[in-house]
N, C-alpha and C positions, 0 to 999 in steps of 0.2 A: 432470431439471431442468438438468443441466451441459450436457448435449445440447443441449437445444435452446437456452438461449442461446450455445452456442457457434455454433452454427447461424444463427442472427439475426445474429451477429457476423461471420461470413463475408458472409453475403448482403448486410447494409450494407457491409462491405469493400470487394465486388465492384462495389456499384453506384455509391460513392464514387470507387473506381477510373477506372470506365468516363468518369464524367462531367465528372473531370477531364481526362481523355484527352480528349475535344473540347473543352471550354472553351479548354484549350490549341493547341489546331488552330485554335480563329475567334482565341484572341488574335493568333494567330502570319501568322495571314493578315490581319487587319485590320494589324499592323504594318508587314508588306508592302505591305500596299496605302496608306495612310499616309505611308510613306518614298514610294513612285513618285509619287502626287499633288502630294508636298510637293516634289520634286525636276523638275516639268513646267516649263513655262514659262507658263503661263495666271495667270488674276490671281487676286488673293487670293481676292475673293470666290468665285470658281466653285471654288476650291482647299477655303473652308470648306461652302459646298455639297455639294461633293460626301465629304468627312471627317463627315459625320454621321449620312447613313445607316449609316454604319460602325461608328459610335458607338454609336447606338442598334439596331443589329442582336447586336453584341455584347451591352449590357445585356440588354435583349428575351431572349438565347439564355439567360444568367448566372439570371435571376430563372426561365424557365421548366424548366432542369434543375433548380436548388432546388424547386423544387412537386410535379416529377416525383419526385425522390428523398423527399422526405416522403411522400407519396400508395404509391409500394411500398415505405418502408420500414415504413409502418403496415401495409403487405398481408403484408408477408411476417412480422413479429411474429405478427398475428392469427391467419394460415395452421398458425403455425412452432405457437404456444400450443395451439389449437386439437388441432392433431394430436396433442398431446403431455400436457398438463397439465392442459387442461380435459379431456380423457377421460379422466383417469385423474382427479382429481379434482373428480369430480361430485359433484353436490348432496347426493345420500345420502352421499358417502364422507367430505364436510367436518362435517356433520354426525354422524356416527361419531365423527369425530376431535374435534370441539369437545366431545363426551363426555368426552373422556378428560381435556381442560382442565375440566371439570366436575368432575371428579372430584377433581383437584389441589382445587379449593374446598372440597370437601364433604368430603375423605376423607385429605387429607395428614397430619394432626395427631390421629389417633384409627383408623388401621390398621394393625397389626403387618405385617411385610414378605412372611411366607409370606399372607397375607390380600392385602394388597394385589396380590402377585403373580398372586395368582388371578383377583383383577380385572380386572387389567391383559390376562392372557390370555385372557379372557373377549372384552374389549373389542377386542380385536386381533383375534381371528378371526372376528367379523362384517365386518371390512375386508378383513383376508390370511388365506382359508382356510385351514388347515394341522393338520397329523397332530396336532406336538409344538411346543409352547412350554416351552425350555428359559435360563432363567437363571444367565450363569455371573460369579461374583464372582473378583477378583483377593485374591490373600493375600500374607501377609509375606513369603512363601518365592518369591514368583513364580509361581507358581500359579495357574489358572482352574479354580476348581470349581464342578462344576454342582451350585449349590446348590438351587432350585426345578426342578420341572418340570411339566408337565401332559399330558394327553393319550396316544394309546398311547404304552404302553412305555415311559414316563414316568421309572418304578421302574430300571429299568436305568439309563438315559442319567444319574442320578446318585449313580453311582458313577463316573465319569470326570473325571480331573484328568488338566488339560494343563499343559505351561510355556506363558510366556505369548506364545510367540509359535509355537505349533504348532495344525495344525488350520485350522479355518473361521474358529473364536472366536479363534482368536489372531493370525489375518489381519486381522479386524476389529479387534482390541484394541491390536496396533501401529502400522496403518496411520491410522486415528481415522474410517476410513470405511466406508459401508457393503458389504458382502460380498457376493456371489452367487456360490453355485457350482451349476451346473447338474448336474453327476453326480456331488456330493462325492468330488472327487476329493482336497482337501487334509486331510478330517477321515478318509479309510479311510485315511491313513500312520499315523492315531495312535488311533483308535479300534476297537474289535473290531469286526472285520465282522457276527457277529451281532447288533451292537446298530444298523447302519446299513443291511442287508440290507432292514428293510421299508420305507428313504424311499428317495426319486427323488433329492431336492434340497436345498439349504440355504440361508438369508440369515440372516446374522449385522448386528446395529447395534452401534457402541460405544454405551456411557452413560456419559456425560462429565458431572464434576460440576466447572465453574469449568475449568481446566486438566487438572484429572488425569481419565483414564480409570478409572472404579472395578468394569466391570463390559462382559460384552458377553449382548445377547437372541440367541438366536438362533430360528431357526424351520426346521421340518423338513417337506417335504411328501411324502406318502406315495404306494401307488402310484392310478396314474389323476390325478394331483398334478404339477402342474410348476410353478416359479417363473422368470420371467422379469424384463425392466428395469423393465417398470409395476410388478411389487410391489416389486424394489429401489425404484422413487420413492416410492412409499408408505409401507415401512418405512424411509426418512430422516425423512418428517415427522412419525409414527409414534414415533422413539426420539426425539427434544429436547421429546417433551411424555411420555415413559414415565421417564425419566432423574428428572426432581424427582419427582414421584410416590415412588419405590425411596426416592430421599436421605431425602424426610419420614417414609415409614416407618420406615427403619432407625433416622432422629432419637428418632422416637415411643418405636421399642424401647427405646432406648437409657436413655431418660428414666423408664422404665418400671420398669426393669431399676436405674437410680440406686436410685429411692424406694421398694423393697424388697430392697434391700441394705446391710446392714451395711458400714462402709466397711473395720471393723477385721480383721474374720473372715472378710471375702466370704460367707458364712450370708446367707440370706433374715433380715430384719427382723420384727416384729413384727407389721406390715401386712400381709404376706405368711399370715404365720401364721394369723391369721384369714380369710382367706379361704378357704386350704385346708381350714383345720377346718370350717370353715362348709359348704364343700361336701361333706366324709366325712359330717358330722353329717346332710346329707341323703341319705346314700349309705347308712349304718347305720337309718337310719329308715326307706328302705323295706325294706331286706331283714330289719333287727331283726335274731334270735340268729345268721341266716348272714352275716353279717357284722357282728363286735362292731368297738371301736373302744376304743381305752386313749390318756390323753395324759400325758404324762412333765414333771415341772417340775424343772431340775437348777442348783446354783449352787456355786460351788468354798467350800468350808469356809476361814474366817476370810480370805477373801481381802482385806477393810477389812484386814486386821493385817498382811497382806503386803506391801496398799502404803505402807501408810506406813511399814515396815522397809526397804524394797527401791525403794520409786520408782513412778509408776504407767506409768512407759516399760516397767520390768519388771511389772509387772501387762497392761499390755496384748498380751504377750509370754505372759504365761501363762495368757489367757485364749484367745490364737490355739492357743497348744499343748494347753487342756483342750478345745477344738473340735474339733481333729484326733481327739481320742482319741473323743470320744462318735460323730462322725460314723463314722471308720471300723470303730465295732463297731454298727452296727445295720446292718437290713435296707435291700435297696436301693430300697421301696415307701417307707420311712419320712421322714419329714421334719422337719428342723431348721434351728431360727431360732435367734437370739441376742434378747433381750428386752431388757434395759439391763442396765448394771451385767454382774456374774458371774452372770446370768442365764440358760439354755440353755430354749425349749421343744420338744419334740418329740410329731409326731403318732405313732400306730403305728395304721395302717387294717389291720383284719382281725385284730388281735393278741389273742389269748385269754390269760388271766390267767394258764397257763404259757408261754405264748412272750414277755408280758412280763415274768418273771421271768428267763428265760433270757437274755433283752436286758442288765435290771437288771447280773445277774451278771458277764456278758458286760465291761460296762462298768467295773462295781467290779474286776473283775480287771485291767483294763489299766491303771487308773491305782495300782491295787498297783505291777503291776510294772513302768513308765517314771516315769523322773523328771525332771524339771525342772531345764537349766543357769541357775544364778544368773550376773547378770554378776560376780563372782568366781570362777566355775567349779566352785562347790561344787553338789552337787546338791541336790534340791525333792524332797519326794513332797507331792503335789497331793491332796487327798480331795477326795468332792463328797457333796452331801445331795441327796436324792430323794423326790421325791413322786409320788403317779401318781392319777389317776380314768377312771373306766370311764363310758360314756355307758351312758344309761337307771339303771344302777347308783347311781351320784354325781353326774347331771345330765342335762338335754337340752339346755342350750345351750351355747354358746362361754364365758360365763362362768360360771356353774353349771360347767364341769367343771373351769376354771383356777382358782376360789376353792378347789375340794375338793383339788386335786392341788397347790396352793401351802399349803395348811393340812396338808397332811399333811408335806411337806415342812420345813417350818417346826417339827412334833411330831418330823419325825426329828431338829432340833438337840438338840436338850431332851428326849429319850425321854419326852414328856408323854402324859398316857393323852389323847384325846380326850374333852370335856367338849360335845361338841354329839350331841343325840341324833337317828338319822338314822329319818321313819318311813315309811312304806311309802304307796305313790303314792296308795291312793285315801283312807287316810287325811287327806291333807292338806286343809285349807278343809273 
């Protein structure tokens, strides 16, 4: 695109040039001839007689170079466009592209960014063939990591982190333009030759979000694969409609990622919790006894007593440090929310009635032994109550198992015996 209007801008240059060059030649002779008439001896009239052809040969010459210069400055636009822009932007390929502004409508506000991404590379190489569509984001560190990829060898290419001005992608990411490199020559100084050995070539785009660069695409083509200026022009108009796409997904994440987090604990929420359990619950029902399922309900002992002794700054304090503890003694399949209050729930998928035991245990011994700095520095030992139910055991649903593992919970404050009698499934109705 730079091409060719710079191209058009020479070619008017030239022909402005030119047409100036004679208009100055008939002024400069009509002046001449002008002066001599005006200085003859003959009479006035034959003087203005003859001063008009002069006149009107000049204007005549003035209006017919304007026409000419219009008439080839349209030729040479259309010629210049033509060769250039309309072939590479044909009818299929705008249509391609007004997809991907399609997509902004339909898909900005309700696709996570690894989702999106796959989209997005989807919809790219029906325009720009290519091996690898690789996505790399800037970090706090300075850093470009490739975080998405598709295509072969996909799996390698991210694990590569560059600074952000090394490579393909960091030519793109500080320059704010688009990149071509015909035999990667800038990304083999900083990338393993085996992970570049099976592409020809590369075109990297920034993705510019308002001012800041947040991110560069880049595209790899393989062998039998070459990238030359026509897909650099493609992939310019290609990344200012790829660029909002990435921003609304990450928003989407982002917002996603709020309204299932606790703000206190950083724990998944509540909302969270059910859904996961929802999904084990259908993950235990097909497989039944190969895969059991237990859920844990845990709340720190007299904490009402603590905050009102101590403050609920320091309550809030000691509910982030009864978090730590439950979190870092369970398994790493396991899953933990915060519910309200000194609330904990946790899933455990696969867990059979000694592994939740050994969990329990697990648990009960670490808050034996850490304790709690008071803001006077005195120390805390923190206790916590538990309850637990087993699915098909103590329920099939999300609540049916939270009712039984919160009641039992509730009997271990009060060593109360159970007063509900529990009977057997087909007994029931």
């Amino acid at each position: 695109m730079k091409e060719t209007r710079t191209k058009i801008a020479e070619g008017i240059s030239d022909l402005y040039g030119k047409g100036f060059a004679i208009l100055l030649a008939s002024s400069t002779l009509a002046i001449c001839a002008a002066f001599i008439i005006a200085a003859s001896g003959i009479g006035l009239l034959a003087k203005t007689m003859l001063l008009l052809p002069v006149l009107a040969a000049n204007v005549l010459l003035f209006f017919f170079l304007r026409r000419r210069s219009v008439k080839v400055i349209g030729a040479t636009v259309e010629r210049e466009v033509k060769g250039s822009g309309d072939a590479i932007f044909t009818e299929d390929v705008e249509e391609k592209i007004g997809i991907l502004d399609e997509a902004g409508k339909f898909f900005s506000a309700s696709l996570k960014s690894d989702d999106m991404f796959r989209l997005v590379s989807s919809r790219i190489g029906e325009i720009i063939p290519h091996s690898t569509c690789v996505l790399f984001l800037s970090t706090s560190e300075n850093k470009l990591e490739a975080t998405y990829a598709s295509g072969e060898y996909s799996r390698a290419i991210t694990t590569v982190s560059l600074d952000c001005d090394e490579g393909l992608a960091g030519k793109a990411f500080i320059s704010g333009e688009v990149q071509l490199d015909k035999h990667l020559i800038e990304d083999r100084k900083f990338v393993k030759s085996e992970i570049l050995d099976v592409f020809s070539s590369g075109l990297a785009v920034p993705l510019i979000r308002g001012v800041e660069t947040f991110g560069v695409l880049v595209l790899y083509a393989g062998a039998g694969m070459a990238f030359d200026d026509r897909h650099r022009i493609l992939l310019e108009a290609i990344g200012s409609r790829v660029a909002p796409l990435l921003v609304s997904s990450f928003s989407f994440e982002q917002n996603i990622s709020n309204s299932m987090t606790d703000s206190l604990t950083n724990l998944p929420n509540e909302r969270a919790f059910y859904l996961v359990l929802e999904n084990q619950i259908a993950e235990a029902q097909r497989f039944q006894k190969q895969r059991p399922l237990t859920i844990m309900t845990i709340d720190v002992k007299e904490f009402a007593q603590f905050n009102r002794m101590y403050g609920h700054t320091a309550g809030d304090k000691l509910l982030a440090f009864a978090s730590g503890i439950i979190e870092d003694n369970l398994r790493q399949m396991d899953f933990l929310c915060r519910s309200m209050n000194d609330e904990f729930w946790v899933v455990l998928p696969t867990a059979s009635d000694e592994i939740t035991r050994i969990i329990i245990k697990r648990i009960e011994s670490a808050f034996a032994n850490q304790t709690f700095t008071l803001p006077d520095g005195e120390n805390y030992h923190a206790d916590i109550n538990i309850g637990t139910a087993t699915f098909l055991r103590d329920g099939e649903t999300t609540n049916q198992l939270l009712q039984k593992s919160l009641l039992r919970k509730k009997q271990s404050k009060t060593n109360e015996e159970s007063t509900i009698i529990m009977f057997p499934k087909e007994y029931v109705n």
